[in-house]
Z-matrix of the N, CA and C atoms (Angstrom, degrees):
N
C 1 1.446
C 2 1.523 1 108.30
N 3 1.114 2 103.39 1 115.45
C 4 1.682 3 113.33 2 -168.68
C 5 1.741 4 112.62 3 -85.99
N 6 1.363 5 126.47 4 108.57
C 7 1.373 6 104.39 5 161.11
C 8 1.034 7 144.27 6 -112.39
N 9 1.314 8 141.24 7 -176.23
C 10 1.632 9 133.90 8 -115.44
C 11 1.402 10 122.93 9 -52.71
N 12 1.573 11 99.29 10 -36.71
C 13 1.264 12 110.23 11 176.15
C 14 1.418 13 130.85 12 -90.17
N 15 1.741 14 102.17 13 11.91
C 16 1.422 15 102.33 14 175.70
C 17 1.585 16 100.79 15 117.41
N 18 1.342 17 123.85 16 -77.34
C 19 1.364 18 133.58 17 -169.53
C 20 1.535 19 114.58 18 -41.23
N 21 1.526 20 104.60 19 144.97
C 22 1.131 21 96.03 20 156.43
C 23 1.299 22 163.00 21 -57.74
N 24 1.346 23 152.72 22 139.78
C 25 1.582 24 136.74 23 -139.52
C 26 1.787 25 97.07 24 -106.53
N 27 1.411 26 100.03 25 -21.62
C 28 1.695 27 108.28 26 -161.94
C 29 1.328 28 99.48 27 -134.17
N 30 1.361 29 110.42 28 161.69
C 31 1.428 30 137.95 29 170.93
C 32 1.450 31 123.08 30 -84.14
N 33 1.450 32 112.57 31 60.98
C 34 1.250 33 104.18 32 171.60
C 35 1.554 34 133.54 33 -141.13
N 36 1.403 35 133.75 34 164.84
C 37 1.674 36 110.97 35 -168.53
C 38 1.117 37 130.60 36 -80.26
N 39 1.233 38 111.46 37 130.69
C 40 1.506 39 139.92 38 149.59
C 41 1.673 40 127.88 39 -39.30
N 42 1.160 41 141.85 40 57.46
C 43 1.324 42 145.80 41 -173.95
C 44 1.301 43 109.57 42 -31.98
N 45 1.535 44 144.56 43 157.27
C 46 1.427 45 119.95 44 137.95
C 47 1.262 46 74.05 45 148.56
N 48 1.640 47 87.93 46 168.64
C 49 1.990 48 116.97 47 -175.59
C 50 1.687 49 90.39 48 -90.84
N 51 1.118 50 99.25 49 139.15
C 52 1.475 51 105.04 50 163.69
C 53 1.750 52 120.00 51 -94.87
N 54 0.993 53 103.70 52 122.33
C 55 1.682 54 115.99 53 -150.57
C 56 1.828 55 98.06 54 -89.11
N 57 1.046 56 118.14 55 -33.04
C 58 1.662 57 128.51 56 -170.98
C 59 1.576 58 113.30 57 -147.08
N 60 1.289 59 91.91 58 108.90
C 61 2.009 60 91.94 59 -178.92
C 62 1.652 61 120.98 60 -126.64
N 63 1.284 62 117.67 61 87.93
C 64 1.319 63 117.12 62 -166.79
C 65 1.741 64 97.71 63 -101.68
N 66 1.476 65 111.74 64 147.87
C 67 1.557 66 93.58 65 172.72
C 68 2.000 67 92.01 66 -137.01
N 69 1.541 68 85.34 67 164.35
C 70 1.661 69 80.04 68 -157.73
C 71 1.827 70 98.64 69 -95.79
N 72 1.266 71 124.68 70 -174.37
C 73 1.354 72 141.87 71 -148.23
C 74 1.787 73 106.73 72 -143.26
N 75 1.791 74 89.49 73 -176.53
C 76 1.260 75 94.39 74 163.72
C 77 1.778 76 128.09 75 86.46
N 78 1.257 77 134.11 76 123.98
C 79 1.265 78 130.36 77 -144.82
C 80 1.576 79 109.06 78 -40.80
N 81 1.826 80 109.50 79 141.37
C 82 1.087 81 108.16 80 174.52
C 83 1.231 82 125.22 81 92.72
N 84 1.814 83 121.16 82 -24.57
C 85 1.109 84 124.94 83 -150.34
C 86 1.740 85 93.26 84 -124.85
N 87 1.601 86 137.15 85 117.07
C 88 1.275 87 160.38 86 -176.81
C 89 1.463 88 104.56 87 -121.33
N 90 1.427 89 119.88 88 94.25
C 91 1.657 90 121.84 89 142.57
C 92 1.306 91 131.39 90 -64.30
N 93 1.269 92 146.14 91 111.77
C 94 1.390 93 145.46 92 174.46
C 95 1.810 94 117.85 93 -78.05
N 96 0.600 95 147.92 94 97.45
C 97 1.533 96 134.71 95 -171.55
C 98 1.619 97 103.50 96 -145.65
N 99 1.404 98 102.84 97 173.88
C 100 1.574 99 112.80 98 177.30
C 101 1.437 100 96.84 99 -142.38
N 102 1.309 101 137.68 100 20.74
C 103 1.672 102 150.46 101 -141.64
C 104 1.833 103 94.83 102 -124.86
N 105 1.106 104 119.14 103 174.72
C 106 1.516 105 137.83 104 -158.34
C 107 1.744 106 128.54 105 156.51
N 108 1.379 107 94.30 106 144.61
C 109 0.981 108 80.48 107 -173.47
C 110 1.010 109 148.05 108 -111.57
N 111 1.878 110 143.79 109 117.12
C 112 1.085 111 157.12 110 -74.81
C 113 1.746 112 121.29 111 58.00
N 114 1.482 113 111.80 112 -8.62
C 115 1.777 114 127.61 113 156.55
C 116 1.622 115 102.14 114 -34.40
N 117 1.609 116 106.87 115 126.14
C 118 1.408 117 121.06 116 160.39
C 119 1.437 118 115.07 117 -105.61
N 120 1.477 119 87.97 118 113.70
C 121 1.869 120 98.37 119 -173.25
C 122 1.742 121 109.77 120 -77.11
N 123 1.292 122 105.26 121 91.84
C 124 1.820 123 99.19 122 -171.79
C 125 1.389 124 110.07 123 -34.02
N 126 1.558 125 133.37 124 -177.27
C 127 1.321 126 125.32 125 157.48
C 128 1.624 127 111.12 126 -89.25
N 129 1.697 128 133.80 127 9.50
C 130 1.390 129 121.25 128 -160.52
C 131 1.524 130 91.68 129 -133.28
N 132 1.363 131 135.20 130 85.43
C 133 1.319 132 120.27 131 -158.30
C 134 1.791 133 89.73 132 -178.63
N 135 1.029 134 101.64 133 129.49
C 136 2.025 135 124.54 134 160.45
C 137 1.880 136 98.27 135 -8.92
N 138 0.805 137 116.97 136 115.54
C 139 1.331 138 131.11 137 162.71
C 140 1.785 139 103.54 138 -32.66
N 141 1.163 140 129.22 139 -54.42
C 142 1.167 141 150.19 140 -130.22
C 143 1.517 142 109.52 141 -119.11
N 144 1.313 143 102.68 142 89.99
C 145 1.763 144 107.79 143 -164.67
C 146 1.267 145 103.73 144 -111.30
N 147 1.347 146 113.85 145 17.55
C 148 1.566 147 101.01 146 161.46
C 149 1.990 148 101.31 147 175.33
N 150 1.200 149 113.97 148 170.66
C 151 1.300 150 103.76 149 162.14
C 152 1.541 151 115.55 150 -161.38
N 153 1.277 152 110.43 151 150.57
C 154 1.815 153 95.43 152 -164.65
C 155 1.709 154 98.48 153 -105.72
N 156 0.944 155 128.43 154 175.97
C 157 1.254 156 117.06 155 -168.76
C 158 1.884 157 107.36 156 -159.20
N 159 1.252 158 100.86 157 119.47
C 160 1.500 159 113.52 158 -159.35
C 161 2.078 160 103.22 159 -94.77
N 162 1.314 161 101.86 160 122.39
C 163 1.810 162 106.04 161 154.88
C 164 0.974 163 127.91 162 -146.60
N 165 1.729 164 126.01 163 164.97
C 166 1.283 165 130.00 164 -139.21
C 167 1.457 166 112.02 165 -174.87
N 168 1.195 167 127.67 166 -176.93
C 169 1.518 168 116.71 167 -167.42
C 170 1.264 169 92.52 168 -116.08
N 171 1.769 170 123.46 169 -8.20
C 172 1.663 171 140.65 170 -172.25
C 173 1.434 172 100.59 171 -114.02
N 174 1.042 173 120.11 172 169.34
C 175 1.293 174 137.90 173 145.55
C 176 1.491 175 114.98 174 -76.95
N 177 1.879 176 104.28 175 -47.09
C 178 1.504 177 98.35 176 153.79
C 179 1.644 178 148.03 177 -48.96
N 180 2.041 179 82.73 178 -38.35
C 181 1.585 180 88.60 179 -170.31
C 182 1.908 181 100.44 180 -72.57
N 183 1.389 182 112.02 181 -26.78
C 184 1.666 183 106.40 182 178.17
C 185 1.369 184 118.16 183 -77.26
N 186 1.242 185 114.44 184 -15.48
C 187 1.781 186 100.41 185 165.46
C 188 1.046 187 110.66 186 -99.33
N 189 1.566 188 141.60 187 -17.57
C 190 1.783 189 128.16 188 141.45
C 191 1.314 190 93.55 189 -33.95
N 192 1.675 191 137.91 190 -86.83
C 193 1.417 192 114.07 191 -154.20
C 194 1.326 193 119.08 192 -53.12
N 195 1.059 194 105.66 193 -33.34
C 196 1.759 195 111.73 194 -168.86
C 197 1.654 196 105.77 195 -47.89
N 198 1.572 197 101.58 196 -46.72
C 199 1.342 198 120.28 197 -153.04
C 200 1.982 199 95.06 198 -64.87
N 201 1.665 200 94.87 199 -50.22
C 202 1.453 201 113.94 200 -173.62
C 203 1.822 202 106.11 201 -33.42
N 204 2.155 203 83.81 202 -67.28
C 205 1.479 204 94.58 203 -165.35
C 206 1.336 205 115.78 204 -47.54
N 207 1.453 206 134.92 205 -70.60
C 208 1.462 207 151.99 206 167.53
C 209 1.557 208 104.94 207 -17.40
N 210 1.352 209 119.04 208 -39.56
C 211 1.749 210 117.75 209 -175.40
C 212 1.782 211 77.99 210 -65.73
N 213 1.047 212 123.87 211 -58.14
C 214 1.493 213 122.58 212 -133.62
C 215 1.720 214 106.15 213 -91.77
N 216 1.645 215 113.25 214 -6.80
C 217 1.374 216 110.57 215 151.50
C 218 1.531 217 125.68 216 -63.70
N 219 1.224 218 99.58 217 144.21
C 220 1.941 219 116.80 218 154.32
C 221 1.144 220 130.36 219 -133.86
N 222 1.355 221 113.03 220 136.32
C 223 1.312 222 98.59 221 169.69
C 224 1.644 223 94.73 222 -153.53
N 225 1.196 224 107.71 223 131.21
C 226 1.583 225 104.74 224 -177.69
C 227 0.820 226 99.80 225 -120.88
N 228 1.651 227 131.49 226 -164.75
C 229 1.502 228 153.67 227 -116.55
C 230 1.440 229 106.35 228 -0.53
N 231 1.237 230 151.84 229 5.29
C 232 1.705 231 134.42 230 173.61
C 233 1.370 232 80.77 231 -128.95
N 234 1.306 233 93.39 232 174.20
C 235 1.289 234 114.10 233 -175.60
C 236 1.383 235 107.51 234 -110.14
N 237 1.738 236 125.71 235 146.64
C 238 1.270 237 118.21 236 -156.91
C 239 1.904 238 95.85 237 -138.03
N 240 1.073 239 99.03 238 172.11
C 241 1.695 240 94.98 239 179.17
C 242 1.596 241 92.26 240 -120.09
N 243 1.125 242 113.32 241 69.87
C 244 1.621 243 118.29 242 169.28
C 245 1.457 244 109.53 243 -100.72
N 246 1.153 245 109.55 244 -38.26
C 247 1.827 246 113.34 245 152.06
C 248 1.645 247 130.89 246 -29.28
N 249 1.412 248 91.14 247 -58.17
C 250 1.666 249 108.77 248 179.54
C 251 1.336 250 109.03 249 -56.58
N 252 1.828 251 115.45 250 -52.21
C 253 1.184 252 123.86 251 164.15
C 254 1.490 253 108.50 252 -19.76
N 255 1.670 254 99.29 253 -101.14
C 256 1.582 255 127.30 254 -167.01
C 257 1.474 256 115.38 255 -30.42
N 258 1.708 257 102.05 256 -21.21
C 259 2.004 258 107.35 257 -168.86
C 260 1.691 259 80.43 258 -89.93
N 261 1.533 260 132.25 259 -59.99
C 262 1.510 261 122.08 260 -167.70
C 263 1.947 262 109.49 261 -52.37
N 264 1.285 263 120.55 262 -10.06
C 265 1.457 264 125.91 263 171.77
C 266 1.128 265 120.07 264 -65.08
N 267 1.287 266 104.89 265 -50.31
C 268 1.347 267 130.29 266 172.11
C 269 2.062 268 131.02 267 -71.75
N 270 1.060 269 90.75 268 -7.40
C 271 1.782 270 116.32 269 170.83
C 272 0.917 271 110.84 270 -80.77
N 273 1.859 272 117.25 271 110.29
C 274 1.187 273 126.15 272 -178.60
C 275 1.464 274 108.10 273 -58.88
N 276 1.251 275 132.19 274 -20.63
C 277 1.545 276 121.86 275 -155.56
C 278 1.531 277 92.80 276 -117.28
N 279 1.237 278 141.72 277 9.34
C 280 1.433 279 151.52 278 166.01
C 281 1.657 280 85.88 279 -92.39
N 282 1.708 281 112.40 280 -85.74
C 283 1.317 282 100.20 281 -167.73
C 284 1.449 283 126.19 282 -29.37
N 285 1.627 284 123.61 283 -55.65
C 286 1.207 285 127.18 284 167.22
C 287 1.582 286 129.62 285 -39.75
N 288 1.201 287 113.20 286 -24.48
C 289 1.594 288 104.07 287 161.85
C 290 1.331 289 91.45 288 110.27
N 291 1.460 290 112.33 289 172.44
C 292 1.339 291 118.49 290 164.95
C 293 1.801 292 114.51 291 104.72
N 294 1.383 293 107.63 292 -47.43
C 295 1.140 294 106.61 293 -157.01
C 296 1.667 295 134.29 294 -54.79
N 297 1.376 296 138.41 295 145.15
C 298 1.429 297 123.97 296 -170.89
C 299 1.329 298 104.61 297 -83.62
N 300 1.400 299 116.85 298 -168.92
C 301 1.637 300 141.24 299 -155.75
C 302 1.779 301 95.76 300 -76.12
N 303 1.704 302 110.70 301 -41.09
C 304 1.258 303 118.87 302 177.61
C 305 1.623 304 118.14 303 -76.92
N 306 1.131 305 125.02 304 20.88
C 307 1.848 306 140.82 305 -148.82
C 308 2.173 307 72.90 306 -76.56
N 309 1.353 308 95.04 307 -71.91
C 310 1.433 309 109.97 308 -162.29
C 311 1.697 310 119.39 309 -43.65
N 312 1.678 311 110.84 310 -65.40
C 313 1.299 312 110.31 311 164.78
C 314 1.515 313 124.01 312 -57.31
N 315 1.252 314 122.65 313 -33.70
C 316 1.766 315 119.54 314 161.54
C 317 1.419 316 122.27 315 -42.80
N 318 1.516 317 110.20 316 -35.00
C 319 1.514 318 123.02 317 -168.70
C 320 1.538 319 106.65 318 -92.20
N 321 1.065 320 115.93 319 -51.35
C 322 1.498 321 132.63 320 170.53
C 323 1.624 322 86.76 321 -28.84
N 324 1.586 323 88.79 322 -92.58
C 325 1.851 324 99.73 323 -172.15
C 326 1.923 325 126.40 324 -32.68
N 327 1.533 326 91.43 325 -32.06
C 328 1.632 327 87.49 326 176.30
C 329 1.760 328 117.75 327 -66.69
N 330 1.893 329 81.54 328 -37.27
C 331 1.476 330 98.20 329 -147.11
C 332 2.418 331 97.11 330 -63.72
N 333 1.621 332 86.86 331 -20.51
C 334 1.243 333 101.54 332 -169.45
C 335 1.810 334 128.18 333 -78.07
N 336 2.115 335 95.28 334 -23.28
C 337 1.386 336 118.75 335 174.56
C 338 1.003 337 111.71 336 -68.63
């Protein structure tokens, strides 16, 4: 179920060869993956084929990288929730800190009413 802006609403897998896989760099910034490119993402497999992982001496200065890295990922032929990411970057009440375990499904659901 796709919303408005395209991204995905849910956490779930994406099958498919991955056709283009660049991952981005640079202080602070650690990708974890086991993915590549020409990688065939079976359909029965962990949602979660990789994850990039942002630090900083801020909370600010790590979601500048965060924000950086995510522009500077690719990964084509499947579809990825790097979108969903880049829009929660951009959330004044994410940026601000604070938020609980439920931050994500609350927003989902609003963003979805």
């Amino acid at each position: 179920m796709p919303h408005q802006c395209g991204r995905p609403v849910y956490f779930r897998s994406f099958a498919g060869r991955i056709t283009l896989y660049h991952t981005p760099g640079g202080p602070g910034i650690r990708v974890d993956s086991h993915v590549y490119q020409n990688y065939y993402v079976p359909p029965y497999y962990d949602s979660m084929i990789g994850k990039v992982i942002a630090h900083g001496d801020t909370r600010e200065q790590a979601i500048a990288r965060l924000k950086t890295a995510l522009s500077e990922m690719v990964v084509e032929g499947i579809k990825t929730n790097i979108p969903l990411h880049q829009e929660l970057l951009h959330d004044a009440a994410f940026v601000q800190g604070g938020a609980s375990i439920h931050y994500l499904e609350q927003k989902l659901a609003k963003d979805k009413g």
